[in-house]
Biotite code that builds the C-alpha atoms (Angstrom):
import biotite.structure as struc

atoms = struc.array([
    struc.Atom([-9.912, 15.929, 21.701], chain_id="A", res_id=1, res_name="UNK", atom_name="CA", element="C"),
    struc.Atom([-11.002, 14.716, 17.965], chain_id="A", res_id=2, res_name="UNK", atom_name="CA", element="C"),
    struc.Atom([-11.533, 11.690, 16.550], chain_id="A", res_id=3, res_name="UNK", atom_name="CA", element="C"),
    struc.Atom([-9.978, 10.806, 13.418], chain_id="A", res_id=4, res_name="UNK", atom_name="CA", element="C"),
    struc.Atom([-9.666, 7.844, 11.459], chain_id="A", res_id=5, res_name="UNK", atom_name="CA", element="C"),
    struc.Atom([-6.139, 7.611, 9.883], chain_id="A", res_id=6, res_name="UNK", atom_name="CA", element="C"),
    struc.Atom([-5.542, 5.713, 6.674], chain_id="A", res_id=7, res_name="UNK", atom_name="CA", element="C"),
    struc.Atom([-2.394, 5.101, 4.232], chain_id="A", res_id=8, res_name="UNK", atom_name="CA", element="C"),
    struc.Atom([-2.034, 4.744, 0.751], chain_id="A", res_id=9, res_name="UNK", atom_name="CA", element="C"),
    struc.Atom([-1.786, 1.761, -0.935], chain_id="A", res_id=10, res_name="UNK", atom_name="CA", element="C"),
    struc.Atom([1.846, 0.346, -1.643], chain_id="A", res_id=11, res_name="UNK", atom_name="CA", element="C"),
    struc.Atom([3.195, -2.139, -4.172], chain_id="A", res_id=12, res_name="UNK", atom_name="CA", element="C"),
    struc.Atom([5.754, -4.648, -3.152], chain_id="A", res_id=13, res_name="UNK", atom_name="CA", element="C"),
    struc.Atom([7.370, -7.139, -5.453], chain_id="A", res_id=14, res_name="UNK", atom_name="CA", element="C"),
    struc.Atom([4.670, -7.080, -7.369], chain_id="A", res_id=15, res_name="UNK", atom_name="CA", element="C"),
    struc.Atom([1.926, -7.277, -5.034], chain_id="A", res_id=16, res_name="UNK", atom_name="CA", element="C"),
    struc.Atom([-0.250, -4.182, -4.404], chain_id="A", res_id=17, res_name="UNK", atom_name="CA", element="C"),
    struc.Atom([-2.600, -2.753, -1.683], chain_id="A", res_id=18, res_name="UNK", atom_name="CA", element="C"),
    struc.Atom([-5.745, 0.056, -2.191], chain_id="A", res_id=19, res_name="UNK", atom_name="CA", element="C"),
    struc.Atom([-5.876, 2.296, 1.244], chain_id="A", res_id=20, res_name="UNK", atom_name="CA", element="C"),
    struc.Atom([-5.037, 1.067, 4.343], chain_id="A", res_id=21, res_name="UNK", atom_name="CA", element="C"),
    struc.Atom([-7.637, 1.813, 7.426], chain_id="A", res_id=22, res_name="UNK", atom_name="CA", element="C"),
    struc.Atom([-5.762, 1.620, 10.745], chain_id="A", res_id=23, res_name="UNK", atom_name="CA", element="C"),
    struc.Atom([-9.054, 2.658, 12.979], chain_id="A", res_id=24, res_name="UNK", atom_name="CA", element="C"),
    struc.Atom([-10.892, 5.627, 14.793], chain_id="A", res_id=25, res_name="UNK", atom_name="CA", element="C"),
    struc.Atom([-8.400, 7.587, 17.225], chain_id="A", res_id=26, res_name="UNK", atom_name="CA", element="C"),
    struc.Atom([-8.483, 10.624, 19.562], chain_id="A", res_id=27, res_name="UNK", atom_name="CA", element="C"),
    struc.Atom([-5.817, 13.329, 19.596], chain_id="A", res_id=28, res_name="UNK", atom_name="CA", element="C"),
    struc.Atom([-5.611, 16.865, 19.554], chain_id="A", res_id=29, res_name="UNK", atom_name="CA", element="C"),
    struc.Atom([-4.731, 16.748, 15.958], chain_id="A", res_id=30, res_name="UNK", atom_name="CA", element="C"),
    struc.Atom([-4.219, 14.359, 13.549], chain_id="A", res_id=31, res_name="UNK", atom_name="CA", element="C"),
    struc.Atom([-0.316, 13.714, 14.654], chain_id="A", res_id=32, res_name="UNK", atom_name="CA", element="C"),
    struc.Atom([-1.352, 12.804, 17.998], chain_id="A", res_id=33, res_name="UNK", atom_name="CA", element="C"),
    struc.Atom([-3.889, 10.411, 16.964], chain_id="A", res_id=34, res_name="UNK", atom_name="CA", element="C"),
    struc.Atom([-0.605, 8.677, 14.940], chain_id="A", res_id=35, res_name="UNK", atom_name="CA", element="C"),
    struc.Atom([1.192, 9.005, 17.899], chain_id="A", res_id=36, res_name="UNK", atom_name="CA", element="C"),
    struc.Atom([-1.781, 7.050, 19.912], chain_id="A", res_id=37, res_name="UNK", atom_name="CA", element="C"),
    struc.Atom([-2.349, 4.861, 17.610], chain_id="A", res_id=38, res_name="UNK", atom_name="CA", element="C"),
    struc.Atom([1.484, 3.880, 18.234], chain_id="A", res_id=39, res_name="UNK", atom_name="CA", element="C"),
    struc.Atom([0.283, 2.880, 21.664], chain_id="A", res_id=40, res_name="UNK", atom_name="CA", element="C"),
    struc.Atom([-2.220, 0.221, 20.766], chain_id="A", res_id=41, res_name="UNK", atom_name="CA", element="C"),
    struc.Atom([-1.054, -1.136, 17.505], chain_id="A", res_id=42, res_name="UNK", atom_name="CA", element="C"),
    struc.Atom([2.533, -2.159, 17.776], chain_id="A", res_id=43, res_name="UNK", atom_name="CA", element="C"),
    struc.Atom([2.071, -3.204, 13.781], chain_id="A", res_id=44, res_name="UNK", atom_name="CA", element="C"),
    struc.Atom([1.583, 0.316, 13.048], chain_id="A", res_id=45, res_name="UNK", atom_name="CA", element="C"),
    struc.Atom([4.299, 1.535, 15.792], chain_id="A", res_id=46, res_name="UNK", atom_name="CA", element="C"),
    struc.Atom([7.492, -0.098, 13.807], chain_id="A", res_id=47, res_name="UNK", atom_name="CA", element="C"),
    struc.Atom([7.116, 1.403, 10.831], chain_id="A", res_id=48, res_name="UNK", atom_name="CA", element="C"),
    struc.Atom([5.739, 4.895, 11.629], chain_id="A", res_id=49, res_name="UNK", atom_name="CA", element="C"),
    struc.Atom([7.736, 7.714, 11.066], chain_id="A", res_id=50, res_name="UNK", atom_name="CA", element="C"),
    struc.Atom([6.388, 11.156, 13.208], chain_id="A", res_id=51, res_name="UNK", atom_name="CA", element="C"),
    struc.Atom([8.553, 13.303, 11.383], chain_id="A", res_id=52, res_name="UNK", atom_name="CA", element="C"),
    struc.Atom([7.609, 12.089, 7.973], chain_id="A", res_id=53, res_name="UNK", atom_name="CA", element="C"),
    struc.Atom([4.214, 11.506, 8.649], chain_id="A", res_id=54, res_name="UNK", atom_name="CA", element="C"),
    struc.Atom([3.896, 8.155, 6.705], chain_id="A", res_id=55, res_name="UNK", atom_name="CA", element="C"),
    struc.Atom([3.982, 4.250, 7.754], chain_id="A", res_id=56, res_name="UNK", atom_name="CA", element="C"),
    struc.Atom([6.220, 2.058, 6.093], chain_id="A", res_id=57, res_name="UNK", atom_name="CA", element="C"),
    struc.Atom([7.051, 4.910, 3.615], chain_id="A", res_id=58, res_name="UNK", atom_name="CA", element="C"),
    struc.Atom([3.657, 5.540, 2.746], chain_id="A", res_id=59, res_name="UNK", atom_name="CA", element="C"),
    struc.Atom([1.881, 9.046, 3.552], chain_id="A", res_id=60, res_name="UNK", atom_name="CA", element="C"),
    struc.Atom([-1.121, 8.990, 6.183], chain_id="A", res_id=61, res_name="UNK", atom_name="CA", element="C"),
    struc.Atom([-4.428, 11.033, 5.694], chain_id="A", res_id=62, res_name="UNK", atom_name="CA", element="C"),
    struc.Atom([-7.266, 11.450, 7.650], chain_id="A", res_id=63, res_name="UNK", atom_name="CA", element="C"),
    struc.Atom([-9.993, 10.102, 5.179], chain_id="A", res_id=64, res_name="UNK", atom_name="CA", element="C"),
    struc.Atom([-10.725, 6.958, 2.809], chain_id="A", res_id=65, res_name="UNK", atom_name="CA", element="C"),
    struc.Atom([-10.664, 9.479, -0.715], chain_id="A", res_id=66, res_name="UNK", atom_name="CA", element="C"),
    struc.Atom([-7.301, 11.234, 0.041], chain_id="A", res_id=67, res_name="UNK", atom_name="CA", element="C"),
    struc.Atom([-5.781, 8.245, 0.664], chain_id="A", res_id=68, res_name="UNK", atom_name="CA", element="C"),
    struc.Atom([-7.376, 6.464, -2.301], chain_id="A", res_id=69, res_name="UNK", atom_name="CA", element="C"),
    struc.Atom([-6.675, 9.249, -4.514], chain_id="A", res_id=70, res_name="UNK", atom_name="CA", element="C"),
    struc.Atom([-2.767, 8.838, -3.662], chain_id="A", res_id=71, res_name="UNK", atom_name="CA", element="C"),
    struc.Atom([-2.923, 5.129, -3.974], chain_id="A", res_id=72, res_name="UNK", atom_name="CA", element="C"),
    struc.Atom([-4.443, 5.565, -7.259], chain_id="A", res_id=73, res_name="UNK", atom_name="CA", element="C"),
    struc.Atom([-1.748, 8.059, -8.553], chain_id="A", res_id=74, res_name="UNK", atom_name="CA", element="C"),
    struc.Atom([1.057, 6.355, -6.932], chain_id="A", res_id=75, res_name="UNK", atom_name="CA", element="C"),
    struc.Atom([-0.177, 3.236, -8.874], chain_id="A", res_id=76, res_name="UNK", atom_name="CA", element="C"),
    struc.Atom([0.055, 5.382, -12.085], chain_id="A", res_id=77, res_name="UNK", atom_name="CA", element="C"),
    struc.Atom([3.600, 6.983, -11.564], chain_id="A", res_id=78, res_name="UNK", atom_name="CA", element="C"),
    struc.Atom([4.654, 3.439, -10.626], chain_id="A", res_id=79, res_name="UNK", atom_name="CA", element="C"),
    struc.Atom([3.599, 1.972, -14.116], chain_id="A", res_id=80, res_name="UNK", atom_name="CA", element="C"),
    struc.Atom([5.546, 5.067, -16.090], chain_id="A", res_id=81, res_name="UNK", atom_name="CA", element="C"),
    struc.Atom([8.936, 4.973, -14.245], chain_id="A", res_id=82, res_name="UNK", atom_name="CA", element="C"),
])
């Protein structure tokens, strides 16, 4: 088993907006499993994850803080040209 930390991008919703998202520090055999155990112990991030999409609430997952700033950062910009 590894540990990884799982994170999601930032969102905006009516006109609010988030940076990245840390969820915590889980073991798994890879970095689905350690979504799928997170499931277990955080029934916030249980209802909205989606195993065959790989994202929570619509939002992708990574398995570090800069991946998942980076796509916060360039969802942010697509958001302001569309």
């Amino acid at each position: 088993m590894e540990t990884f930390e799982i994170w999601s991008e930032g969102y905006t919703d009516n006109g609010g907006r988030t940076g990245a998202i840390y969820f915590g520090s889980v073991e798994g055999k890879d970095f689905k499993d350690a979504c799928k155990s997170l499931c277990e112990r955080n029934v916030g991030f249980s209802q909205y994850f989606d195993e065959e999409h790989m994202t929570w609430w619509g939002c992708s997952l990574f398995s570090n803080s800069k991946d998942a700033t980076t796509a916060t950062i360039m969802r942010s910009k697509y958001e302001e040209h569309n």
